[in-house]
C-alpha positions, 0 to 999 in steps of 0.5 A: 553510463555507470559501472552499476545500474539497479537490478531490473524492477528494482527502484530507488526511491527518493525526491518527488516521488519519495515525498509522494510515497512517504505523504500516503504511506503516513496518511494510511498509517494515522487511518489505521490508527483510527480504526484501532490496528495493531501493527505487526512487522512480518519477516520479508522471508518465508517457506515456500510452503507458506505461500503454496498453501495460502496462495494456491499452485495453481496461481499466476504468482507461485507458478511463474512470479515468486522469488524462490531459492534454497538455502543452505540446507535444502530448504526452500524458502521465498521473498514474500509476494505478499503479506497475507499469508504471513500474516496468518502464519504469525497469527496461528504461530504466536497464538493470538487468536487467544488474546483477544475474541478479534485481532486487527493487524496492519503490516507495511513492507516491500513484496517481491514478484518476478513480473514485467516492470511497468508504471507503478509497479516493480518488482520490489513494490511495497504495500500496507496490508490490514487483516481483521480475524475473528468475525464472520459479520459482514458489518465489517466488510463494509467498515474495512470498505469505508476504510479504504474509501476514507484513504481514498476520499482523503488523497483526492484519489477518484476511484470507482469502488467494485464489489462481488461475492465469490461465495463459499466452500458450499456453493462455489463447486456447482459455479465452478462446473458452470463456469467450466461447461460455459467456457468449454463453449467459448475457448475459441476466444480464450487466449493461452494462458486462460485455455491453460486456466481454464480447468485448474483456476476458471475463476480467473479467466474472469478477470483477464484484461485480453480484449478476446477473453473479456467479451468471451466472458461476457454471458458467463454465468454469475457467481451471486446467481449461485451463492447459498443462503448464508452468502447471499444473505453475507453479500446483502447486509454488505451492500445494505450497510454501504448504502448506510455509510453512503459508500458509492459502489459497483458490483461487478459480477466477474470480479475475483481476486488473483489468489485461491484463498477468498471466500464471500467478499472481494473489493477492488479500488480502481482509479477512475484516471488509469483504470488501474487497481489500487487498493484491493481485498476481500475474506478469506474465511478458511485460511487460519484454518488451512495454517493449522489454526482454530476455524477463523472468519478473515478479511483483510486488504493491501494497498500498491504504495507506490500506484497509489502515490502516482495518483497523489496530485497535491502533496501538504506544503512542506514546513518553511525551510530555515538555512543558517549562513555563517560569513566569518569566523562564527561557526560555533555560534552559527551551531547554536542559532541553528540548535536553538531554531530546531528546538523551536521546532523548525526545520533547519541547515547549516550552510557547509560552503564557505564565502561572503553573504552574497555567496551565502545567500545565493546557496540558500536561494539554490536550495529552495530556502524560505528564510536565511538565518544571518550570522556574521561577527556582528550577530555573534558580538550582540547575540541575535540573528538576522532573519530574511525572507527570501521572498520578500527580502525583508530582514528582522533582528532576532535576539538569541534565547538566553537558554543558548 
């Protein structure tokens, strides 16, 4: 065993799974990109506060899974568990509601909670976060659904798409005395931790995955029965473009969101494979506001990278790779086929063994090579290489540009 192994929860990434990581992480980014965001790049650190007031005390996340300290003086300060709330901070400090009448942001980087390791999910993970402030419409809830649908539908990730409004500062207090009296009623079959939830957070006993707690909940009244005029109508004109965009969706009546900030919209993505969550948002109207900002409408959603990357069957066939083997005293002529074939744009090594061609070809075998590039006392006498197919074992002369 090693004298140092990675801390626990914390992973290394590289091969397979890096490739994985890196072909879903770009594919998001050129969606974005399509859909017109700007990126920003927030600080992996933030004041406690920060997330205390966005998140909410009373969540799993700031009671049990932050990454807290102080620094030096005193202050308490916190690897971020995710992107959000920074992303308003930096919103409401650098002023850019007054840039624009909207502002659409992305943001990809590790988050850090201090939960149980398990598949897909560490305690450094990484996500790729969107943010949409400045309109209340709810057209673009449905666009920022179809975005993920697009993210989706393009990485042949089967997913059911779940929808439910959870309404607003107007109707959800009578919900949440409802709900309260409703699970007064039922605690019985609550497990601890939601008899613990039950009066400071209820909306979250909904979304326990305790088998006990799911069918306690199961004649738990409904959010959408109590949402006010402006949140209904919110949630049909949604459901009405979805329609629209042919966007299959479910609405499921107990989905909520793990952090106290949203408000109408919530989504989640959940793989029809795993039934796990992969992509998950919803608005969150009052948060600017909160952060001592002008009153700003808000939708947003964050991407698990790594989850998602485990659902990723067929990755795009990688660019033929061309390696260089020098046998005798050519090596500087072996440097400038190889510069000559990157500035063709093909990916390139040059062999670092040493050895006759046998040996030679043998590595470029070894390392999964599609075509060895020749270059012997021959090749650099009359200015060319020779091209072999490692599959085929065909071999073509190739005459050397003259720029090089």
């Amino acid at each position: 065993m090693p004298e140092f192994q990675s801390v626990r929860g914390f992973h290394d990434l590289f091969g397979e799974e890096l490739k994985r990581f890196r072909y879903v992480s770009n594919l998001i980014r050129e969606k974005l990109r399509l859909y017109n965001f700007e990126e920003i790049v927030l600080p992996v650190v933030e004041y406690l506060e920060v997330f205390q007031r966005s998140i909410g005390e009373a969540t799993d996340i700031v009671q049990k899974e932050m990454f807290a300290f102080q620094d030096r003086k005193g202050r308490w300060l916190a690897l971020r568990p995710e992107g959000t709330a920074g992303a308003v901070r930096a919103y409401v400090q650098n002023r850019l509601y007054a840039l624009k009448p909207y502002v659409k942001l992305f943001y990809e980087g590790p988050m850090f909670r201090y939960e149980r390791p398990q598949a897909g999910r560490y305690r450094q993970f990484h996500q790729i976060g969107a943010e949409v402030f400045g309109s209340l419409d709810p057209h673009v809830d449905a666009e920022i659904i179809q975005l993920v649908y697009e993210i989706l539908s393009e990485l042949k990730v089967e997913v059911i798409i779940e929808i439910n409004s959870i309404g607003c500062k107007v109707c959800r207090p009578a919900y949440r005395e409802a709900l309260i009296n409703y699970l007064n009623t039922v605690e019985g079959g609550l497990c601890e931790v939601c008899l613990d939830r039950k009066d400071r957070n209820p909306l979250r006993v909904l979304d326990c995955k305790v088998p006990t707690c799911k069918e306690a909940v199961k004649e738990a009244p409904k959010m959408v029965d109590f949402l006010c005029e402006e949140c209904s109508q919110h949630y049909s004109k949604l459901k009405e473009y979805l329609t629209v965009l042919s966007i299959p969706y479910r609405e499921n009546p107990n989905l909520v969101r793990g952090l106290d900030y949203y408000t109408k919209t919530v989504f989640e993505a959940v793989s029809t494979e795993l039934d796990i969550t992969v992509i998950a948002g919803g608005r969150y109207d009052y948060l600017v506001e909160e952060f001592g900002g002008p009153p700003t409408p808000a939708i947003g959603f964050a991407v698990g990278v790594e989850r998602l990357s485990m659902l990723v069957k067929d990755l795009p066939l990688e660019e033929p790779l061309y390696v260089v083997v020098p046998f005798g005293d050519v090596m500087d002529y072996a440097l400038m086929v190889a510069k000559s074939l990157r500035s063709e744009g093909k990916r390139v090594e040059v062999s670092y063994r040493k050895g006759g061609l046998k040996k030679q070809l043998e590595f470029a075998h070894k390392i999964g090579a599609q075509y060895a590039v020749i270059v012997g006392e021959e090749e650099k006498a009359g200015g060319f290489y020779t091209l072999k197919n490692m599959e085929t074992g065909e071999q073509v002369r190739v005459e050397l540009s003259p720029i090089f």
